[in-house]
Backbone bond lengths (Angstrom), bond angles and torsions (degrees), N, CA, C in turn:
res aa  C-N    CA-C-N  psi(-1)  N-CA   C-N-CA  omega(-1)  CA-C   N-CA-C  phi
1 X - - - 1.465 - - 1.518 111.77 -
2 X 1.137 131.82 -31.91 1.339 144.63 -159.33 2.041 102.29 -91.51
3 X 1.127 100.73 -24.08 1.658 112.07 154.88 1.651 106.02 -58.14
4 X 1.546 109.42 -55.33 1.244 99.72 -167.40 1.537 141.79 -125.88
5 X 2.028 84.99 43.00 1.390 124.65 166.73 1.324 83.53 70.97
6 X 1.362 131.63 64.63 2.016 111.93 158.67 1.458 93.71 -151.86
7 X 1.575 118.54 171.99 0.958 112.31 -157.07 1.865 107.24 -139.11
8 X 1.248 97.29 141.72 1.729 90.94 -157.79 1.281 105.66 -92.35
9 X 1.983 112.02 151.71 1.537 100.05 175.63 1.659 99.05 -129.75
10 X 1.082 145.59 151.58 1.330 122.98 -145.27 1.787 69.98 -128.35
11 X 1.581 91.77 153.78 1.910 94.92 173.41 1.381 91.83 -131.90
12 X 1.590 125.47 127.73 1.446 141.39 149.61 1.598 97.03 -83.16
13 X 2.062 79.95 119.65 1.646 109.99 -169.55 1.590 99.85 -110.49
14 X 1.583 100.46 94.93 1.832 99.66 172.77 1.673 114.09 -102.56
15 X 1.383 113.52 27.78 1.477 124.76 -165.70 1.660 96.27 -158.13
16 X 1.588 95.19 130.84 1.303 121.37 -176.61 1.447 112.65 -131.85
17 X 1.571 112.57 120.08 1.830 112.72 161.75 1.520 122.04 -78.77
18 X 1.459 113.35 34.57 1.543 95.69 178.94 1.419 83.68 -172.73
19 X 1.333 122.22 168.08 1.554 143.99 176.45 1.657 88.86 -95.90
20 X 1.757 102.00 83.61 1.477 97.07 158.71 2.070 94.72 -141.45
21 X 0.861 79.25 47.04 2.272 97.84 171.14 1.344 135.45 94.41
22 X 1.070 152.09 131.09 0.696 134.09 -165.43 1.711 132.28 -69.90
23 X 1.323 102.87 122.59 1.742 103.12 -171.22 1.620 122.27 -48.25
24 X 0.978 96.00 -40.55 1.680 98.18 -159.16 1.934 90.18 -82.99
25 X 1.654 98.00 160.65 1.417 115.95 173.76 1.893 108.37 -63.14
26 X 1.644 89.95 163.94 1.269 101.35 -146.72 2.353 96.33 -56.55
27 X 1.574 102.83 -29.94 1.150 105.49 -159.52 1.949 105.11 -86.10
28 X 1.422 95.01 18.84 1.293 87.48 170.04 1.641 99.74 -133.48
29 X 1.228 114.05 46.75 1.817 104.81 -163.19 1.583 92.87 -130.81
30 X 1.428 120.60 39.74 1.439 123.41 150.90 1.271 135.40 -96.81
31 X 1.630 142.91 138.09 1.644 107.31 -179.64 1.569 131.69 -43.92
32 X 1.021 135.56 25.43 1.401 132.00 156.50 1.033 124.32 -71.72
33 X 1.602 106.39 -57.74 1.413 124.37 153.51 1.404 164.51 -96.45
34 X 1.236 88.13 14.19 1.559 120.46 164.77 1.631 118.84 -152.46
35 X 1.189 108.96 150.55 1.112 117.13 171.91 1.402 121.59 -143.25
36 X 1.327 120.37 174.60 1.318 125.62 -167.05 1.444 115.46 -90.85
37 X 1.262 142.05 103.53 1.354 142.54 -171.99 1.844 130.84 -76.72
38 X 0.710 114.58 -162.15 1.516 103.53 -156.67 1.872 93.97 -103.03
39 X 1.225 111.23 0.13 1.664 98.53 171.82 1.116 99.65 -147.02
40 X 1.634 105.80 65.29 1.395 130.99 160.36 1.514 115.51 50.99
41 X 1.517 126.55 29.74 1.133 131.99 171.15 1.217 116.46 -126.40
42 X 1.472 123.63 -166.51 1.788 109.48 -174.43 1.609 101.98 -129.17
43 X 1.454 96.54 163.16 1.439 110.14 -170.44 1.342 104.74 -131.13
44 X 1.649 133.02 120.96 0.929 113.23 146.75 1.607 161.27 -18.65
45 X 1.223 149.19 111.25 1.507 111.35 -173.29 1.488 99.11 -94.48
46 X 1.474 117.42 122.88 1.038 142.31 165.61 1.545 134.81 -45.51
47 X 1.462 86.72 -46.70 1.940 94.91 168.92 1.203 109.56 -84.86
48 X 1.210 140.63 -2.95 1.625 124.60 178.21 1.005 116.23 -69.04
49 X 0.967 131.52 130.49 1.897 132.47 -163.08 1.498 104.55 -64.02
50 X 1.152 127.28 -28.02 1.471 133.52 -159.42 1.921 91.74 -69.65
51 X 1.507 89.68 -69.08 1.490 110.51 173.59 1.523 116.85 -40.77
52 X 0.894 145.46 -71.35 1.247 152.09 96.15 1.625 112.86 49.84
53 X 1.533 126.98 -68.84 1.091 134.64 167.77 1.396 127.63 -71.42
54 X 1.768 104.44 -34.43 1.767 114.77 164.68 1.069 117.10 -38.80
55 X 1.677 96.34 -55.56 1.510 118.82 -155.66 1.695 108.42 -64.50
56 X 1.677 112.16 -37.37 1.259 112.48 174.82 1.729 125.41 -66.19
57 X 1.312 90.40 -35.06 2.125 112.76 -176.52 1.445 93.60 -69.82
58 X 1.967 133.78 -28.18 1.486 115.58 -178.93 1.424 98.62 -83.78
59 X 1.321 139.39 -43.78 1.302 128.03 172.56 1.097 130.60 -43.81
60 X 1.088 104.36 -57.70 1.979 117.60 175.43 1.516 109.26 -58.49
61 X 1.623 117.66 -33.08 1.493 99.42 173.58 1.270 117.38 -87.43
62 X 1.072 113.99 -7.56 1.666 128.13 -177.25 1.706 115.87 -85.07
63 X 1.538 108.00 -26.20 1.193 119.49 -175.91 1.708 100.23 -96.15
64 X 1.223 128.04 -32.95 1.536 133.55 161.87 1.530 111.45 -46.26
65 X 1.637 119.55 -48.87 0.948 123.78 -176.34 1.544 128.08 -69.39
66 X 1.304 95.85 -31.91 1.824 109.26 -173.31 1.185 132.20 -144.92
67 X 1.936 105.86 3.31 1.580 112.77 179.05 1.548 112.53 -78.08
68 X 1.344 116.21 -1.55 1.648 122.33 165.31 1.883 104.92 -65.76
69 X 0.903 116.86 -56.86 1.346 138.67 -163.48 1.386 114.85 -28.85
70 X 1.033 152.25 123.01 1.687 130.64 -167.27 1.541 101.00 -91.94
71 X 1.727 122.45 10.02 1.186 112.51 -160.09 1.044 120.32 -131.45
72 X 1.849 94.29 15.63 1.322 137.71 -163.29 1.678 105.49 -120.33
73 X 1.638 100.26 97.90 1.364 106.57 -166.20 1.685 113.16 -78.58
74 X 1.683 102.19 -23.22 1.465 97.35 -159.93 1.150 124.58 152.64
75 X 1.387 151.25 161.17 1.362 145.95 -173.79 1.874 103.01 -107.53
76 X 0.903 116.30 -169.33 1.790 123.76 175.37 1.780 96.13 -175.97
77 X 1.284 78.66 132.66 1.529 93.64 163.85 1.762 115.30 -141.01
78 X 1.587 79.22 145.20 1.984 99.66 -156.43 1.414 106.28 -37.21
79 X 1.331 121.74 176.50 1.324 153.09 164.14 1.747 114.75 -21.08
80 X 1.043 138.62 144.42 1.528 116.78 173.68 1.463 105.75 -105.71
81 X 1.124 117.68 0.07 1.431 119.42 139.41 1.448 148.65 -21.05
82 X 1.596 124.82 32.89 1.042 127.09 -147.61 1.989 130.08 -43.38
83 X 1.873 80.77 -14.61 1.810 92.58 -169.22 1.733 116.08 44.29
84 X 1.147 108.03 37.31 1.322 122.79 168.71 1.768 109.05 -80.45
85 X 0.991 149.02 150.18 1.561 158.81 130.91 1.572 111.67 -59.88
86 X 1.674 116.98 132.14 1.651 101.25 -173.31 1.481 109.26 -81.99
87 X 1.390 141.65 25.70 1.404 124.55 133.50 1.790 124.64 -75.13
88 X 1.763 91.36 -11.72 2.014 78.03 170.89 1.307 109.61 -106.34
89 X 1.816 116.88 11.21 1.490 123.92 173.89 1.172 103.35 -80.60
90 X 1.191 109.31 -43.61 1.932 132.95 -163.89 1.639 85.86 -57.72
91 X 1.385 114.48 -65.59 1.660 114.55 -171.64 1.410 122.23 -51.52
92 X 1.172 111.70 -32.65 1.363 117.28 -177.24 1.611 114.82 -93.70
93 X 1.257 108.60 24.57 1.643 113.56 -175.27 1.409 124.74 42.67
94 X 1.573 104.61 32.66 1.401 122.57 -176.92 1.575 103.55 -74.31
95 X 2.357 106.34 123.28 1.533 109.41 144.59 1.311 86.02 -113.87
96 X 1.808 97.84 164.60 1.494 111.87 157.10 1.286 122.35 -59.96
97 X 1.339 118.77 -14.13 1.725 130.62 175.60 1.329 99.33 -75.75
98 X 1.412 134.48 -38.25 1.575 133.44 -176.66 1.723 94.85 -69.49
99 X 0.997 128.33 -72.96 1.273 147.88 -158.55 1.470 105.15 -59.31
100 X 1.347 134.84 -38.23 1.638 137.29 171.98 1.874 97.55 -75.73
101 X 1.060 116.39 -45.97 1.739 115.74 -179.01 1.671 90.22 -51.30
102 X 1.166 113.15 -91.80 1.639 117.85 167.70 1.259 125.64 26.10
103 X 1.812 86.92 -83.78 1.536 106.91 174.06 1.912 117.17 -49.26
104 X 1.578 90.59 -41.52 1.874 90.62 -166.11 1.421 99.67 -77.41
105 X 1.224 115.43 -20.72 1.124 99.14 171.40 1.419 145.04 -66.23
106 X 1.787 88.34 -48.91 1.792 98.34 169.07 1.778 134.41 -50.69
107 X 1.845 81.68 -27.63 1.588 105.60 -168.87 1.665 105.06 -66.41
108 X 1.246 105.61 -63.26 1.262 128.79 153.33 1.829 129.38 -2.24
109 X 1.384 91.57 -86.71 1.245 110.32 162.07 1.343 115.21 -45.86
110 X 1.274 110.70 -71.12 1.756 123.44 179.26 1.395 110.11 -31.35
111 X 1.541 102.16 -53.62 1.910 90.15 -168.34 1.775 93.61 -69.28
112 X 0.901 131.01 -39.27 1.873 115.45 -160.96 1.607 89.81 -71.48
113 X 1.226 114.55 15.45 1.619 99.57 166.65 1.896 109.45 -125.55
114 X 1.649 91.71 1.69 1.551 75.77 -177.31 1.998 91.48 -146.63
115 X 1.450 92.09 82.81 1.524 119.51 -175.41 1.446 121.28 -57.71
116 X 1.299 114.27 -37.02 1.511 135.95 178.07 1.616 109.31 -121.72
117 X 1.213 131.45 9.42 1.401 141.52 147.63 1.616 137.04 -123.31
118 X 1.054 136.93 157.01 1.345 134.64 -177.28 1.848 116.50 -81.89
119 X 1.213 91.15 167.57 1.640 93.63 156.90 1.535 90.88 -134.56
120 X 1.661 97.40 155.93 1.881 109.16 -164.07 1.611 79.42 -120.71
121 X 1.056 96.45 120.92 1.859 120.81 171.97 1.568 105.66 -92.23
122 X 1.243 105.89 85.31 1.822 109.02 151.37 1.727 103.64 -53.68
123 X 1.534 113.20 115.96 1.270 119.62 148.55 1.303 116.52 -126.86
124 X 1.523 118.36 142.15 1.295 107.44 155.69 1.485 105.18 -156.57
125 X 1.630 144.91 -21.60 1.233 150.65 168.58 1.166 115.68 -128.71
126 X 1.875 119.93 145.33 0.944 113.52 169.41 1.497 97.40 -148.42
127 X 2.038 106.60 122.66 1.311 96.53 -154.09 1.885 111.71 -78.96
128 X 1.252 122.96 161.91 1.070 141.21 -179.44 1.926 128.97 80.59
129 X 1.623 90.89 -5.32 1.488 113.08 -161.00 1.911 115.10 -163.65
130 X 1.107 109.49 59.19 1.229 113.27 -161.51 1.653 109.01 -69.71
131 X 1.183 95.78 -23.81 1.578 103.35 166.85 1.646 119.82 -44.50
132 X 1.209 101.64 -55.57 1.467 108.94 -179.32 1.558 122.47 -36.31
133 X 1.315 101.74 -24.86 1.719 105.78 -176.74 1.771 114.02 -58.74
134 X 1.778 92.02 -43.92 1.878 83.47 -178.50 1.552 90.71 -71.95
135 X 1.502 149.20 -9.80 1.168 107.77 177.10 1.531 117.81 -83.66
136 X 1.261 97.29 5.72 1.731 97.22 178.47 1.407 108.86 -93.36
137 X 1.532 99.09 -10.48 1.881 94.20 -163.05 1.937 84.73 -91.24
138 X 1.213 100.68 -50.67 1.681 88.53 173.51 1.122 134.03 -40.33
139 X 1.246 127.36 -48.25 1.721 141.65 -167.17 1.865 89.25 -69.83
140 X 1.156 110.74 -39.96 2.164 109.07 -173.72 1.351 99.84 -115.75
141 X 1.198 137.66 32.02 1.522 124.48 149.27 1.820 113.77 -70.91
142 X 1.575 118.94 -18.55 1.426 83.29 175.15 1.578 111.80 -115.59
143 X 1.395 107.15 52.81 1.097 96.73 -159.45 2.224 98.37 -131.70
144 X 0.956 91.88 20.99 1.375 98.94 -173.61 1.714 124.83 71.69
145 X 1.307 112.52 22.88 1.261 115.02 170.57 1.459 105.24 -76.18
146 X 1.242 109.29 147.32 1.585 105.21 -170.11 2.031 99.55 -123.75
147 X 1.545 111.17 100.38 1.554 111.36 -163.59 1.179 120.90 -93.74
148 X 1.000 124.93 140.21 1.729 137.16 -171.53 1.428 136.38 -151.41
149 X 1.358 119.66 -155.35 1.460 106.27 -171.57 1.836 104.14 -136.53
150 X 1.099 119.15 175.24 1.672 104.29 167.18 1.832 106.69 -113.38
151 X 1.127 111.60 19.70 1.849 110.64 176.93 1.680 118.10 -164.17
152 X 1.652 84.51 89.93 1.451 91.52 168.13 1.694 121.41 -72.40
153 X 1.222 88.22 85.24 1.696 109.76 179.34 1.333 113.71 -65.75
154 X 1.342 169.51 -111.69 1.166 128.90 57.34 2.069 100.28 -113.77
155 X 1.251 106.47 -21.52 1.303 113.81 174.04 1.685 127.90 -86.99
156 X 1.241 98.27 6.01 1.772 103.51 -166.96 1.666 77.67 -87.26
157 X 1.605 97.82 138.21 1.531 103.73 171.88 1.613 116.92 -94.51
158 X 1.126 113.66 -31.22 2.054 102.77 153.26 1.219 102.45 -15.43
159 X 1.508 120.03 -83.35 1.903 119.34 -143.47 1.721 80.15 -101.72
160 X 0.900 141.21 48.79 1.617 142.10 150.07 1.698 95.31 -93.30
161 X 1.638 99.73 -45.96 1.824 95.72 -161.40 1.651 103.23 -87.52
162 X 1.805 107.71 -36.16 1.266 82.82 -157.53 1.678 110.91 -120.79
163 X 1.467 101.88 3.20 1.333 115.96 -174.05 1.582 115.10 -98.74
164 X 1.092 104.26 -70.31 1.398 127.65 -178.67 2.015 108.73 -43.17
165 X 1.115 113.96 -62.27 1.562 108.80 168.39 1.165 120.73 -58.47
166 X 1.440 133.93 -2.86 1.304 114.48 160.02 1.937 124.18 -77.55
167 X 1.548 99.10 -28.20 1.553 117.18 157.18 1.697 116.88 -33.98
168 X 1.578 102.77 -56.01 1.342 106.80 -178.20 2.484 106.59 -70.46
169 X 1.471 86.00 -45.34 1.242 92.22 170.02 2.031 123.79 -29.50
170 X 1.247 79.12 -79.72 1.842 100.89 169.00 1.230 110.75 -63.11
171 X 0.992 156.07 -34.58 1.815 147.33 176.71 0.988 84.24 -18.75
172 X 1.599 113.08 161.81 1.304 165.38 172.64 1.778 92.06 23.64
173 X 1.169 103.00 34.09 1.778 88.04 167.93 1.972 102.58 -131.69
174 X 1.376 107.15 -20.60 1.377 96.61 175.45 1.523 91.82 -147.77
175 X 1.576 113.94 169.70 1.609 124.50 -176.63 1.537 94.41 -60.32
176 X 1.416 111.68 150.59 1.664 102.69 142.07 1.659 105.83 -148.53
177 X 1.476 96.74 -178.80 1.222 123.86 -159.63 1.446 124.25 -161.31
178 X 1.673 131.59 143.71 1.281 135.63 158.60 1.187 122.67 -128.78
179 X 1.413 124.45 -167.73 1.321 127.21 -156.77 1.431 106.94 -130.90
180 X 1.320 128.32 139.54 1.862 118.28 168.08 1.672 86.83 -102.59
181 X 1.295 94.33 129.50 1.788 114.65 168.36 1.437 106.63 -107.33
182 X 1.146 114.46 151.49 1.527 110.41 143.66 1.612 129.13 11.56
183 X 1.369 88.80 -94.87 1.497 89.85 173.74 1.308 125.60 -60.11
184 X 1.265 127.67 -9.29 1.290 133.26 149.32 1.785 120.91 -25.46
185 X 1.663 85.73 -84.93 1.183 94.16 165.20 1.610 141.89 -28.32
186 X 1.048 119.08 -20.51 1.255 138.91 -171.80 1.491 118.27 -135.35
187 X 1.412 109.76 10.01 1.251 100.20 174.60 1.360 136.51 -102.11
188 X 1.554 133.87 122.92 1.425 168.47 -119.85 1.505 98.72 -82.21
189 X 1.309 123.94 118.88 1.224 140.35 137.89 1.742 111.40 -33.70
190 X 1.289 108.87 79.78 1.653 115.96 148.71 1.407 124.33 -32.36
191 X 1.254 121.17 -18.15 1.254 107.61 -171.94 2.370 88.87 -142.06
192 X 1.435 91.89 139.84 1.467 86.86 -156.31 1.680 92.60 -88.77
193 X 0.742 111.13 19.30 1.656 100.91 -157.54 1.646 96.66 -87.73
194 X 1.670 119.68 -32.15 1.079 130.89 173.52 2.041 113.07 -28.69
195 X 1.184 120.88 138.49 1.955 99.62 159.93 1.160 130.38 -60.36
196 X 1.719 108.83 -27.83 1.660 105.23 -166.89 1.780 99.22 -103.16
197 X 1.206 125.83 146.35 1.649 119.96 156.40 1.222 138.17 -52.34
198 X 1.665 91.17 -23.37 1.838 90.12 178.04 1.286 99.70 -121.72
199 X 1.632 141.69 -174.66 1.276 142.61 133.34 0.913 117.53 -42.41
200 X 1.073 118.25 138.04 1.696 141.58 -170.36 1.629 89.94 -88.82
201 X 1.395 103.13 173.71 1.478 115.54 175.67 1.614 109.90 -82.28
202 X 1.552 106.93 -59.75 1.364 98.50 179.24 1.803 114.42 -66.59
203 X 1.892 111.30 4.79 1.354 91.41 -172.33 1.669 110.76 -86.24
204 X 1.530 100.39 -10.13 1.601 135.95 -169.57 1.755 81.39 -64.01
205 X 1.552 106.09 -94.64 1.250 111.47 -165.08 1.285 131.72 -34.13
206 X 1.475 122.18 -43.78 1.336 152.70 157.37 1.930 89.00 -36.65
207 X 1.095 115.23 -87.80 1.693 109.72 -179.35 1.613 117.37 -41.71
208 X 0.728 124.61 -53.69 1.558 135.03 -175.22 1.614 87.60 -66.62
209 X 1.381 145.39 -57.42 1.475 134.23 -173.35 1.455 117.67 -59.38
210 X 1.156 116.46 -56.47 1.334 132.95 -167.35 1.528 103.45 -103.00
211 X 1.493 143.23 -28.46 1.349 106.09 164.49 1.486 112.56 -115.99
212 X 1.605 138.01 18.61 0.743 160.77 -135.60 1.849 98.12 -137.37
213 X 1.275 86.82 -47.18 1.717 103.35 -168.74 1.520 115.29 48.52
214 X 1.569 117.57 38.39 1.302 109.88 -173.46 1.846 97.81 -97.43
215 X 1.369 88.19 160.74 1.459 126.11 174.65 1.806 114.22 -68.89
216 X 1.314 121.71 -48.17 1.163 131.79 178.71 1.174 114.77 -129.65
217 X 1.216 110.70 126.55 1.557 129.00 157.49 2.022 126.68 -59.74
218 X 0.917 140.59 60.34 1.501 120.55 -171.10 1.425 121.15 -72.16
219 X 1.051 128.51 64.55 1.911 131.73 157.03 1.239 127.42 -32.85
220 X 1.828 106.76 108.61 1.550 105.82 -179.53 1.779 103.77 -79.46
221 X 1.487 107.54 147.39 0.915 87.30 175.87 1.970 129.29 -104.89
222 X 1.180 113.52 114.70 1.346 122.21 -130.08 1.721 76.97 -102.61
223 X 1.170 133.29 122.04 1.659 134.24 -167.93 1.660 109.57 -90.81
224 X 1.435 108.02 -40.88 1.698 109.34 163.24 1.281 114.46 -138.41
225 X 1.783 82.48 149.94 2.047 87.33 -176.56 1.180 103.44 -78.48
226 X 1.503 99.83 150.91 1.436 134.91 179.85 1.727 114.80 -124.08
227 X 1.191 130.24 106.50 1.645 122.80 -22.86 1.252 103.01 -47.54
228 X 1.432 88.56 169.22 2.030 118.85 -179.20 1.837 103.03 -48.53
229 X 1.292 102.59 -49.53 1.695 103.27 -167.03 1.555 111.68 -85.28
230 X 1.475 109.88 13.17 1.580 95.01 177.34 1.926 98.83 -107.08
231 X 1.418 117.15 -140.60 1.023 107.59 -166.12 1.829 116.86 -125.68
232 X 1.314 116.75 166.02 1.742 105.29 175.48 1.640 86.93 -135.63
233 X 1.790 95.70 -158.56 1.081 113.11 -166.72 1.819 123.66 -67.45
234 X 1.421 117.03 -17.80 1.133 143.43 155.31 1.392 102.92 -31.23
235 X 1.426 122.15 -85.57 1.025 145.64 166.17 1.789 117.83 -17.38
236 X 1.740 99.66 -41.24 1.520 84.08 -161.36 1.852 92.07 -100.05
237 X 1.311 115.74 1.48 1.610 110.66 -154.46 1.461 100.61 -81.69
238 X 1.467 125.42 -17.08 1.822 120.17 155.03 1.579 124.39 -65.09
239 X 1.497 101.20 -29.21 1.453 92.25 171.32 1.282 119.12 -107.38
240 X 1.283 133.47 6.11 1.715 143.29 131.18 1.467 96.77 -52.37
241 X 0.926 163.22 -57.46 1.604 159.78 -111.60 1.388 96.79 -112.46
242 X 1.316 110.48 -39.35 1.335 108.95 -176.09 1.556 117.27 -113.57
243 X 1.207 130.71 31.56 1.110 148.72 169.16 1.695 116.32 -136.10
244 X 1.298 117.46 60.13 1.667 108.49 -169.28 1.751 111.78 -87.38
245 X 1.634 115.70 1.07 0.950 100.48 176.84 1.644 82.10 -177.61
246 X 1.680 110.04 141.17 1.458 124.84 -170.35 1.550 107.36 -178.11
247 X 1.236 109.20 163.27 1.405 105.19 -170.85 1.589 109.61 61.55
């Protein structure tokens, strides 16, 4: 990347939407520490202390290795979304009080390991207590965690109520950032009056800048639209091109 002036952010993926293997190493791939999620993929459990301590020993060696680097943007870790069902919460001795400690913790830790880089905090659910998230964003706002979401929706009313106002919340006190997914790409103008059917690319960015107020953009890069008439990564690489730095 550093050939070609961009800058890398590496994401440790302990959550999967599909039965394509299990993420985590072999000595954490028992039900203690993983489980099976609600769209047939697996999820870490996060509060288990074991889990919990891995998760800190891959950062810290990862941040030893490359948080010098100027070309070395940062780590990300997934969604706090566990997509668990509460009989596999119930099993895993899951409270939302275990699971917000968790979070501050990892966050925590992570930055005193990545001094001259970030960690990118996927937030967007936390089951039984959704509140708890600003207390996680509070406890690491001054610490260079940089917090966000994985679906700049802008019409899905889920993250209208419970996601999206924490964005306005956090402004100007810590970085933030979201993600165009998939469904991004294709996602429907609520109100028809608009010209195009779906969000446009620059109408994406434009939301995520100005009511989002984030710092970084992250674009999957999605190679064909799905449907045919909405949009992919094609689509968004003129208005990446012309936005290299804002907010």
């Amino acid at each position: 990347v550093a050939s070609q002036g961009l800058q890398l952010i590496v994401k440790i993926v302990d959550k999967t939407f599909k039965v394509n293997g299990i993420p985590t190493p072999d000595y954490l791939s028992s039900d203690q520490y993983i489980r099976v999620n609600r769209f047939g993929g697996y999820t870490a459990v996060r509060w288990n202390p074991y889990v919990i301590e891995r998760m800190q020993a891959l950062i810290a060696e990862l941040g030893q290795r490359f948080d010098p680097d100027p070309n070395f943007e940062g780590i990300a870790i997934q969604e706090s979304a566990p997509s668990l069902d509460d009989p596999e919460l119930d099993a895993t001795d899951y409270t939302p009080e275990k699971y917000r400690d968790a979070l501050i913790a990892v966050l925590t830790n992570g930055m005193q390991s990545l001094p001259c880089s970030r960690i990118f905090w996927f937030q967007n659910f936390l089951p039984r207590n959704n509140g708890y998230l600003d207390d996680v964003a509070t406890a690491v706002q001054s610490l260079g965690v940089t917090m966000g979401g994985p679906d700049a929706l802008p019409d899905d009313e889920p993250l209208q109520l419970l996601v999206f106002p924490r964005y306005d919340k956090f402004n100007g006190k810590m970085p933030l950032f979201t993600q165009v997914e998939p469904a991004v790409y294709r996602h429907l103008h609520e109100d028809t009056t608009f010209p195009t059917k779906y969000w446009t690319m620059q109408e994406i960015f434009e939301f995520a800048r100005d009511d989002l107020h984030v710092n970084y953009v992250i674009w999957t890069r999605l190679i064909e639209p799905k449907p045919d008439d909405s949009y992919s990564w094609l689509d968004a690489l003129p208005v990446i091109e012309a936005n290299p730095v804002f907010n």
